[in-house]
C-alpha positions, 0 to 999 in steps of 0.5 A: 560473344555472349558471355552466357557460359561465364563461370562455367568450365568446360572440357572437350575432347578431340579438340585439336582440329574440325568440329572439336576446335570449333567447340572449344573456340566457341565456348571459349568465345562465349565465357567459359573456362575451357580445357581442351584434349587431344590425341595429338597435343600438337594441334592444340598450340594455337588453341584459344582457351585455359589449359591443353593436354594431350589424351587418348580417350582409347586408354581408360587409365589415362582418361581417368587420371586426367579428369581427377585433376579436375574439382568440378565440371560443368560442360563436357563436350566429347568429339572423338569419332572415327569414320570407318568406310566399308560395308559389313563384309568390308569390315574386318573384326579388327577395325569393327573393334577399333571403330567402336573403340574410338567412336562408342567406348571413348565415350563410355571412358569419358562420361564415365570418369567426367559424372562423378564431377559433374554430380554436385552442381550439374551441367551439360553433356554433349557427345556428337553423334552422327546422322549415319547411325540409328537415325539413317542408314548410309552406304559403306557406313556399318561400323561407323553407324553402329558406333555412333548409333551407340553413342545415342543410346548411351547419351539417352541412358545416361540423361536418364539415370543422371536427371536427379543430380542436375545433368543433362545429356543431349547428342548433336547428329551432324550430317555432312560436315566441311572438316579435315575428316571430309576432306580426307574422305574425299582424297581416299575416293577420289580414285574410286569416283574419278578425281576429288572434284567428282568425290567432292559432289558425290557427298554434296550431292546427298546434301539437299541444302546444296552445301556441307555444313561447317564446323561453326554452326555445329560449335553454335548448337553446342553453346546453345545446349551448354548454356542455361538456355536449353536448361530442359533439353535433355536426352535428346539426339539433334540433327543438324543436316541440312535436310538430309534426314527430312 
C-alpha cells in the first residue's frame, strides 16, 4: 500500500485468523518481509506473506528454536491471547493457569527469544493487550484482565530496559473487536442471554460507537507503530475502543 515498511522483517505470532491475520496482511501489504505463526498451521495456507510455521507459543523450547532461524528481526508483533469467561470464584486454578499461560507468558516466551535479534539494529515490539486489563474492568473477565493487564506491564518494562539498543515496545488495547473470538463468545451465551441475536447486542451495547471494531483498523494501528513514523512512541498501551474507556 505504502511501502513505508520496505526492508523491514516482521514476525507475527497467532497469525492464522482474527486480528493476527490482519497484521500480517497488513504489513505484508505495506512492505515487509513477513513470517507468520500459528498454533494450527493449517489457517496459515492462504497467508499472503514469506514464510508460515506452525508454533506453540506455550512451549518455551519451541519458541526458542523457532526464532534461532532468524539473523535479525525488526517488527514483532505478538497476537496469542486467550479470553477466559468467569468471575474469580468461576475461575478454577487450572484455567487461572492456563490463561496466563496463553495470554501473559507467551509473551514473556516470545519477547524474550525475539530481543536478542532485535539488539543490533532496533525495531518495534507490539503485543496486543486488551482494554479488560489494568485499563478497565469487565464483568466475568478475572483471568483475562490480569493476563493482559500483565502483558502492559511487561511491554513497559521491556520499553524501559531495551530503549538504549533502539527497541521500542508499544501495547495496542482493543475493545471489542469483530473476529472469530467474538463470535465464538457470542455462540457460548446465546443460551444464557436468549439467542445469538440478543448475545450479539449485549456486546454492541457496551460499544458507545455503536459497532464493534474490525480487525483491520486494529492491523492499521500496528503498521503505524511498526513503521519509522511513530519512531518516539514507546512503552505505551493504546486504546483503540471506540470510546468504551472515555
Amino acid at each position: 500500500m505504502t511501502g513505508r515498511l520496505n526492508g523491514k522483517m516482521a514476525v507475527v505470532t497467532a497469525a492464522g485468523q482474527g486480528i493476527g491475520r490482519a497484521v500480517a496482511e497488513r504489513l505484508h501489504a505495506d512492505g515487509a518481509t513477513v513470517f507468520a505463526s500459528d498454533l494450527d498451521e493449517a489457517l496459515l495456507k492462504s497467508l499472503s506473506c514469506a514464510g508460515t510455521r506452525q508454533l506453540d507459543a506455550t512451549d518455551g523450547a519451541a519458541v526458542e528454536a523457532y526464532f534461532e532461524d532468524f539473523d535479525r528481526v525488526d517488527i514483532l508483533v505478538h497476537c496469542v491471547g486467550y479470553v477466559h469467561q468467569g468471575t474469580i470464584e468461576e475461575c478454577a486454578e487450572e484455567e487461572w493457569v492456563h490463561s496466563c499461560d496463553i495470554s501473559l507468558t507467551s509473551a514473556y516466551r516470545v519477547l524474550r527469544a525475539a530481543i536478542p535479534k532485535m539488539k543490533e539494529g532496533g525495531g518495534s515490539i507490539i503485543t496486543i493487550g486488551s482494554v479488560a486489563s489494568s485499563i478497565k474492568g469487565f464483568p466475568k473477565r478475572a483471568a483475562y484482565s490480569a493476563a493482559k493487564g500483565g502483558v502492559i506491564g511487561l511491554t513497559k518494562s521491556v520499553a524501559a530496559d531495551y530503549l538504549s539498543c533502539g527497541i521500542r515496545c508499544n501495547s495496542v488495547c482493543p475493545g471489542t473487536v469483530d473476529s472469530p473470538s467474538l463470535r465464538q463468545r457470542i455462540e457460548e451465551l446465546s443460551d444464557e442471554l436468549g439467542g445469538r441475536e440478543a448475545a450479539r447486542k449485549f456486546f454492541t451495547d457496551r460499544q458507545p460507537s455503536g459497532r464493534f471494531g474490525t480487525v483491520e483498523e486494529i492491523a492499521a494501528l500496528c503498521a503505524y507503530l511498526a513503521s519509522d513514523e511513530s519512531a518516539f512512541v514507546t512503552g505505551q498501551a493504546i486504546n483503540i475502543d471506540g470510546g468504551i474507556t472515555i
